[in-house]
N, C-alpha and C positions, 0 to 999 in steps of 0.2 A: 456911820458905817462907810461912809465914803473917805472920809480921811483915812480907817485903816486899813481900806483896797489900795489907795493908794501908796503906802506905805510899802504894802510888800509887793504892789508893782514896781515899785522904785528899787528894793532889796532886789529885786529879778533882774531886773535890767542891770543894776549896777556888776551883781554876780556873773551876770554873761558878760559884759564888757569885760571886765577884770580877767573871766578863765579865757575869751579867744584875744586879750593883751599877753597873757602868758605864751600862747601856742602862737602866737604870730612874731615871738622875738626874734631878732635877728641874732642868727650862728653865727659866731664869731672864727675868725680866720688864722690856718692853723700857723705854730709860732716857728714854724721849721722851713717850712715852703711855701709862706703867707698867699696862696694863690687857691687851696683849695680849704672848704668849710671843715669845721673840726665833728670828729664821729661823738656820735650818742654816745653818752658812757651810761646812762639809766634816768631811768621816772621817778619821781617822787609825787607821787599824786600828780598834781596835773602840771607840775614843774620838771622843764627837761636839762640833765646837767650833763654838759658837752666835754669832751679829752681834751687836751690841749694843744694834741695834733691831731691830723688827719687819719683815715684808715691807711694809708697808702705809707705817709711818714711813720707813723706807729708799726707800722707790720715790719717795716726796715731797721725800726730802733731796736725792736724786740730780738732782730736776727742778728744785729750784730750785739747785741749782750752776751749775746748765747753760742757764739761761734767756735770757741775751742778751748779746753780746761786751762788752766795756767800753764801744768806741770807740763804740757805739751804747745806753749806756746814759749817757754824757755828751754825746750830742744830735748827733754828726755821723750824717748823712745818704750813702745813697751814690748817686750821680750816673747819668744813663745815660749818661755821657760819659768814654771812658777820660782820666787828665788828662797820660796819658803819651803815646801817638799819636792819639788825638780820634775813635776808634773808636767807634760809637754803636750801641746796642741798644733795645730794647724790653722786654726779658730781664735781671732783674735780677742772676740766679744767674752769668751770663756774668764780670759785676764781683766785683771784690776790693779790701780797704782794706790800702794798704800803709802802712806807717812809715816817713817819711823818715828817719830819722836811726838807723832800727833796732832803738830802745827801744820796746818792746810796751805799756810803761806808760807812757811818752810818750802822750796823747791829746788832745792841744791840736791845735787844729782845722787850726793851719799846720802841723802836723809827718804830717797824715793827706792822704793822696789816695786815689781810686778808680782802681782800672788792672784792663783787660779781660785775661781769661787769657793769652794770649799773649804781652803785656808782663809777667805775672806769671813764667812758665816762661823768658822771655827773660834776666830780672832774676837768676833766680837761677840759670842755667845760665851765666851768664857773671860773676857776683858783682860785679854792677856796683851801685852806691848810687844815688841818684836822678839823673836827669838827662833834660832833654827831647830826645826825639831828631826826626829827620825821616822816620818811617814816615806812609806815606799810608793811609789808611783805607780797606775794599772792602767799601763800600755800596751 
């Protein structure tokens, strides 16, 4: 009886050693700004697995990803004039820049138009490619 107390006192012990060896590892240092620890990125049971940068580098990465579309970082402008029914606003958020030809990396300034929502939802509810049509404008 005594042997098999101590058996699973030794399983006990060993178990706690082992889960607060996990929770005591050392975070590792982020690989951007090597000066500050790297953020949680999630749990796994009682294993914690860390980003490879900091919150601070990460939040800066993520911004400059995301900073500004192609077709407006190679100089097209978008219009307030839809170039597909001649729809016209004030409101720039109303416009969108379509790709004529459907290549998104296409950005040459002939393959880019501005087209107001509706010609947007129109285009792709009917999988139609570019084409000028005869919608009148209700301005």
């Amino acid at each position: 009886m005594l042997v098999f107390m101590d058996f699973w006192f030794f399983q006990l012990v060993q178990h706690t050693f082992e889960r607060d060896w996990v929770n005591t590892q050392v975070r590792p240092l982020c690989k951007t700004c090597k000066t500050r620890p790297c953020a949680v990125n999630y749990h796994q049971g009682e294993r914690i697995h860390y980003r490879s940068r900091c919150e601070r580098c990460w939040k800066q990465h993520r911004q400059q990803a995301y900073s500004k579309p192609v077709w407006q970082l190679r100089g097209y402008q978008k219009k307030n004039t839809c170039d597909r029914c001649g729809y016209k606003s004030t409101v720039s958020q109303v416009f969108g820049v379509f790709c004529v030809d459907g290549d998104l990396k296409n950005t040459q300034p002939n393959n880019l138009r501005t087209v107001c929502a509706n010609c947007q939802i129109l285009m792709s509810v009917s999988n139609q490619s570019w084409q000028n049509t005869d919608l009148i404008s209700d301005y």
